[in-house]
VEXDREN-2710 file (C-alpha; in Angstrom, 1 decimal):
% VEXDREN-2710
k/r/px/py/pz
1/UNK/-27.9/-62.4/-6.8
2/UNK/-25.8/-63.7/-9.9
3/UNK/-22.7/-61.6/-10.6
4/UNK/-23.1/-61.7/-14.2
5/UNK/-21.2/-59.3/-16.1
6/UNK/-23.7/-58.3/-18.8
7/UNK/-23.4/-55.4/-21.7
8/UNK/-26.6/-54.9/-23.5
9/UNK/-26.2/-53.7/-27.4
10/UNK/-29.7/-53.0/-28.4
11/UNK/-30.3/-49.5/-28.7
12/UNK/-33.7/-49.2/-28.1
13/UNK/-35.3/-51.1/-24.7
14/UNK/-38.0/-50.6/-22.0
15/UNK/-37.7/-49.9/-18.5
16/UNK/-39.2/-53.1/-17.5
17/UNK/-36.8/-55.2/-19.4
18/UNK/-33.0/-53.2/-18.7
19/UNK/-34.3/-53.6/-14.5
20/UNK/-35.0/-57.4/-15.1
21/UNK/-31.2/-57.6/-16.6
22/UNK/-29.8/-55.3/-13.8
23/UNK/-31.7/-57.3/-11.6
24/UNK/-30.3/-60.5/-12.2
25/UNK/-26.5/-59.2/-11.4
26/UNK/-25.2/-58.1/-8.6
27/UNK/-22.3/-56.8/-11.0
28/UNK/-23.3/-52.8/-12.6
29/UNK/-25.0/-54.0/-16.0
30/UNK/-23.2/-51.6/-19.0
31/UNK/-25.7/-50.2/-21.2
32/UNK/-23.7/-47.6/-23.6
33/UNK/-25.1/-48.7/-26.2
34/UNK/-29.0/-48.0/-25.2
35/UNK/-30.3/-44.8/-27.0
36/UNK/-33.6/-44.8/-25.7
37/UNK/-35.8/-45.7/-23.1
38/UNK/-39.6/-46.4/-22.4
39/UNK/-41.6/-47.5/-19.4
40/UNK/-42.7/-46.5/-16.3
41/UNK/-41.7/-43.8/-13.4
42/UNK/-41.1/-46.4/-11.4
43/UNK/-39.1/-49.0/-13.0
44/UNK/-36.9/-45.8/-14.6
45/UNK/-36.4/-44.3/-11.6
46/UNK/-35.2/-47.9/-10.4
47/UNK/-33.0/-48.1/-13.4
48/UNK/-31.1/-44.6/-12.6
49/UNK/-30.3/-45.4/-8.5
50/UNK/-29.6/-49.5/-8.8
51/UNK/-26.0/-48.8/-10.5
52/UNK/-26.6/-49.5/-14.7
53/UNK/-23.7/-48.0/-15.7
54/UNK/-23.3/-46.5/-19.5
55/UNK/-26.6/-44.0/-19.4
56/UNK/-26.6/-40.0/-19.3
57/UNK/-27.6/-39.5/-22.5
58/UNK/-30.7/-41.6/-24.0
59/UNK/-34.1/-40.3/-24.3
60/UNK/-36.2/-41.2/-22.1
61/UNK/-40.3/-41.9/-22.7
62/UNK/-42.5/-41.8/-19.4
63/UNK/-45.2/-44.4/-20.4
64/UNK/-47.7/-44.0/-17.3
65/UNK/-49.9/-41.5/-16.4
66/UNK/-50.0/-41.2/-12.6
67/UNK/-46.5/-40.4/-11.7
68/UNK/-44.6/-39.0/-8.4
69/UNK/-42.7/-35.7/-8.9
70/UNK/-39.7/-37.5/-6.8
71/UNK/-39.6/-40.2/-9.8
72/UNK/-40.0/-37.9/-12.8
73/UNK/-36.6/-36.1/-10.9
74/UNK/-34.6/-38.7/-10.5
75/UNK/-35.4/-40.2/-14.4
76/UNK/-34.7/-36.0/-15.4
77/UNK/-31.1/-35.9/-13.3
78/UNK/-30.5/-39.2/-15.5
79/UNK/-30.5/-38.2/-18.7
80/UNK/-28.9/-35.3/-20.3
81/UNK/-31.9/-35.5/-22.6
82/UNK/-35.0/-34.2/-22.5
83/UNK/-37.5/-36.3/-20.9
84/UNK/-40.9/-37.1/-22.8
85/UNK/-43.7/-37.0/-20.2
86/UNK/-46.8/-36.7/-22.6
87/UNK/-48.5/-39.5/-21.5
88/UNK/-48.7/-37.9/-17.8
89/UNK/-51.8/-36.8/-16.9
90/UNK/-51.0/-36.4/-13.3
91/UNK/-48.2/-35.4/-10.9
92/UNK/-48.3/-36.3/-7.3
93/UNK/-45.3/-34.3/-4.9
94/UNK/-44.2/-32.0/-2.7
95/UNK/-44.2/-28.2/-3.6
96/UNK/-40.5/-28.1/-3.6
97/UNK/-40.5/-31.6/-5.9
98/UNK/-42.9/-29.9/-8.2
99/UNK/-40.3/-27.0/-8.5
100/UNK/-37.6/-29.4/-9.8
101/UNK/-40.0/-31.2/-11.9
102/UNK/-41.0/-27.8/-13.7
103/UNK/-37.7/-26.4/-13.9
104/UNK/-36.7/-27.7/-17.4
105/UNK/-35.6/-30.9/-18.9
106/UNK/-39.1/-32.4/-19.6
107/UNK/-41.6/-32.4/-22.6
108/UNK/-45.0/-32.8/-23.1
109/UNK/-46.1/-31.4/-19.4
110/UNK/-48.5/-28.1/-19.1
111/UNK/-52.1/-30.1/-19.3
112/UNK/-51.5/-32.8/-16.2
113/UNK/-53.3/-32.3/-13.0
114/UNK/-51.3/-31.8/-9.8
115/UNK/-51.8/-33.6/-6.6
116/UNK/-49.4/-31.4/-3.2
117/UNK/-48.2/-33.6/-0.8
118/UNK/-47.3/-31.4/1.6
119/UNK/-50.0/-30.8/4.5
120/UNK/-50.4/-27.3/3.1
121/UNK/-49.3/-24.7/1.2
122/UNK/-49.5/-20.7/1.5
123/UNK/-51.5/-19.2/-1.5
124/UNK/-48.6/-17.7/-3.1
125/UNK/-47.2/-20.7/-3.6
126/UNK/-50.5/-22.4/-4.8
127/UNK/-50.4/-19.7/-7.2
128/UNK/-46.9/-20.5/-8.1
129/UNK/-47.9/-24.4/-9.1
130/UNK/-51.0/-23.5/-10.7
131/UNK/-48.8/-21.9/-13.0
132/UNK/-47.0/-25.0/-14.1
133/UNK/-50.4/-26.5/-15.5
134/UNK/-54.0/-25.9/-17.0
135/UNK/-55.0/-29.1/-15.1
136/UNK/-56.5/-28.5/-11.6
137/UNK/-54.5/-28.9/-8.6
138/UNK/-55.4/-30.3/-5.4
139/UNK/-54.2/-28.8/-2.2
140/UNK/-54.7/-27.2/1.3
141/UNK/-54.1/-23.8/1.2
142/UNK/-53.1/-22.7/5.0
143/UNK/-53.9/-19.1/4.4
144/UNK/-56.8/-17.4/6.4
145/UNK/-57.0/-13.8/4.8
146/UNK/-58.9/-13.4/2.7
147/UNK/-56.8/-10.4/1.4
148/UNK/-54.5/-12.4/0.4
149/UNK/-56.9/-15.5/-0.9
150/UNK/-58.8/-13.7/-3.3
151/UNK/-55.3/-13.0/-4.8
152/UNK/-55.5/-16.5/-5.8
153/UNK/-55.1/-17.4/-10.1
154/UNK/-56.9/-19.9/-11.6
155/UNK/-60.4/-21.4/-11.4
156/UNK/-61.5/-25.0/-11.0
157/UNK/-58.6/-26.1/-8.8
158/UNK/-59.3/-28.8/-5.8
159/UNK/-58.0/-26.3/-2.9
160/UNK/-59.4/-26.7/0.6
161/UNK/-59.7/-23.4/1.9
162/UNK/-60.8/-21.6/4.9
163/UNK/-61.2/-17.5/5.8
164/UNK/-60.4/-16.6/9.0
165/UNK/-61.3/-12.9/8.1
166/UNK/-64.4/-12.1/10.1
167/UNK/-65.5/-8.6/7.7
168/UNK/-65.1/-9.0/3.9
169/UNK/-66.7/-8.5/0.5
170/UNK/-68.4/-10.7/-1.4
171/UNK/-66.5/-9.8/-4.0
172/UNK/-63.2/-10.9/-2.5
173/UNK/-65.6/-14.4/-1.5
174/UNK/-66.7/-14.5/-4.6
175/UNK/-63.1/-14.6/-6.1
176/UNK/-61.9/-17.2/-3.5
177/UNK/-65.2/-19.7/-4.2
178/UNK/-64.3/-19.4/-7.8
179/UNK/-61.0/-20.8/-7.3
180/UNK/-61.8/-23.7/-5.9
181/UNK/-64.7/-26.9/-6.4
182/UNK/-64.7/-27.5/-2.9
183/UNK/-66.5/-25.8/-0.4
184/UNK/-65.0/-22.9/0.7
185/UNK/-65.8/-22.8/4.8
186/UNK/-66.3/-19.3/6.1
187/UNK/-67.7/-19.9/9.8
188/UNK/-65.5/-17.0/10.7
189/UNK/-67.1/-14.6/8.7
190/UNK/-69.9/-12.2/10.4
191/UNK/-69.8/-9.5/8.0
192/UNK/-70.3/-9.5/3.7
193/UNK/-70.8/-6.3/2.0
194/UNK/-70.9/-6.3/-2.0
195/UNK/-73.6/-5.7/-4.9
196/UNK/-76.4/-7.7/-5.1
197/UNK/-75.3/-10.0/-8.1
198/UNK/-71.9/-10.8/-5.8
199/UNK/-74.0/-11.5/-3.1
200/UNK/-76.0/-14.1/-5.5
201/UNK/-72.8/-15.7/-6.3
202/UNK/-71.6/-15.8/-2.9
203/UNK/-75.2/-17.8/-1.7
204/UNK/-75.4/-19.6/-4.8
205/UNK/-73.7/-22.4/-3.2
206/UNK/-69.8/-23.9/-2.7
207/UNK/-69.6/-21.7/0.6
208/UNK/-70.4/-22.9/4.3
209/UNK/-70.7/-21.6/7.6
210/UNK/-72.8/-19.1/6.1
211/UNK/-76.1/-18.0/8.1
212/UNK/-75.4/-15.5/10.7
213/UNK/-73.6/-13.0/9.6
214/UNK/-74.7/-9.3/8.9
215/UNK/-75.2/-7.9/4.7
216/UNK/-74.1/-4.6/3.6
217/UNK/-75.9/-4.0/0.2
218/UNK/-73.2/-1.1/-1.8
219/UNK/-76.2/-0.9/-4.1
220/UNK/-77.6/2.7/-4.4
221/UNK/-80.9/0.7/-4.7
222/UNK/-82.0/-2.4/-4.7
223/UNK/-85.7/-3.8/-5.5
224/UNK/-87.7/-5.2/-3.0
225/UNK/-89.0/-8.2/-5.0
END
């Protein structure tokens, strides 16, 4: 609560440091002279809204790996410098965050996995953020059809998913269980026609609510052992 007036002349600092100075003024802290800054999401984005005056145009290291897309944005609007975000390894944020985070002005991201915040998601635009990154991404995807499911990209993402379509192919269910490690549930379903081998897939496991429905071989022939 001091009102220091403070200038700091090293060019190189860390987040951690430059917020302990601003912190210790109530007076904006001039930092022209910084050129570069490392440290976390959160103590950057607490240097770029608490009034450090001097910055725009330092580069900027991210130094954690579980970060919020909200953070990441407010370090990126910072800087007119791209931001290094190597060491992320995973982004937490809403679908329109994530849009800002993976519109430009960051290096290093395309391997991190992706946590949506929002309660769900269409599948569109779950294919639209699996597209930012060849780390899985967690989410609940709130559409039912499964015409539009097995349109889903990717494999091996976290999506909680559940068709509402009561006839379909186990084709199209085998496309939709492949997108996903968690169990796809398909209580709604009473019909699956498809070759034996999708059908395989389909009761191989990762599906549930399965049981009752009725099977359409599209086999011309199938064995009876």
């Amino acid at each position: 609560g001091n009102a220091y007036t403070i200038t700091v002349g090293t060019a190189s600092v860390t987040a951690a440091a430059l917020k302990a100075v601003n912190d210790a003024t109530t007076v904006a802290v001039t930092a022209t002279a910084v050129t570069a800054i490392t440290g976390s999401a959160s103590d950057l984005d607490s240097i770029y809204t608490s009034g450090v005056s001097g910055l725009g145009n330092e580069t900027v290291t991210v130094s954690d790996a579980d970060v919020t897309a909200a953070h990441l944005n407010t370090i990126n609007a910072g800087t007119n410098v791209n931001v290094v975000a190597t060491a992320v390894t995973n982004i937490t944020g809403s679908k329109t965050e994530l849009a800002t985070t993976y519109g430009g002005g960051m290096t290093g991201l395309g391997n991190e996995t992706i946590t949506v915040s929002d309660a769900n998601i269409t599948s569109a635009e779950a294919n639209i953020i699996d597209g930012y990154t060849d780390g899985a991404v967690t989410a609940t995807i709130s559409t039912t059809a499964i015409a539009d499911l097995d349109d889903l990209t990717g494999t091996g993402n976290a999506y909680t998913i559940t068709v509402a379509t009561a006839d379909v192919t186990a084709a199209a269910l085998k496309t939709v269980n492949d997108a996903t490690t968690v169990n796809v549930t398909a209580t709604a379903v009473t019909n699956i026609t498809g070759s034996k081998t999708d059908l395989a897939s389909v009761y191989g496991g990762g599906i549930t609510g399965l049981g009752n429905e009725t099977i359409t071989v599209s086999d011309a022939n199938i064995t009876s052992a």
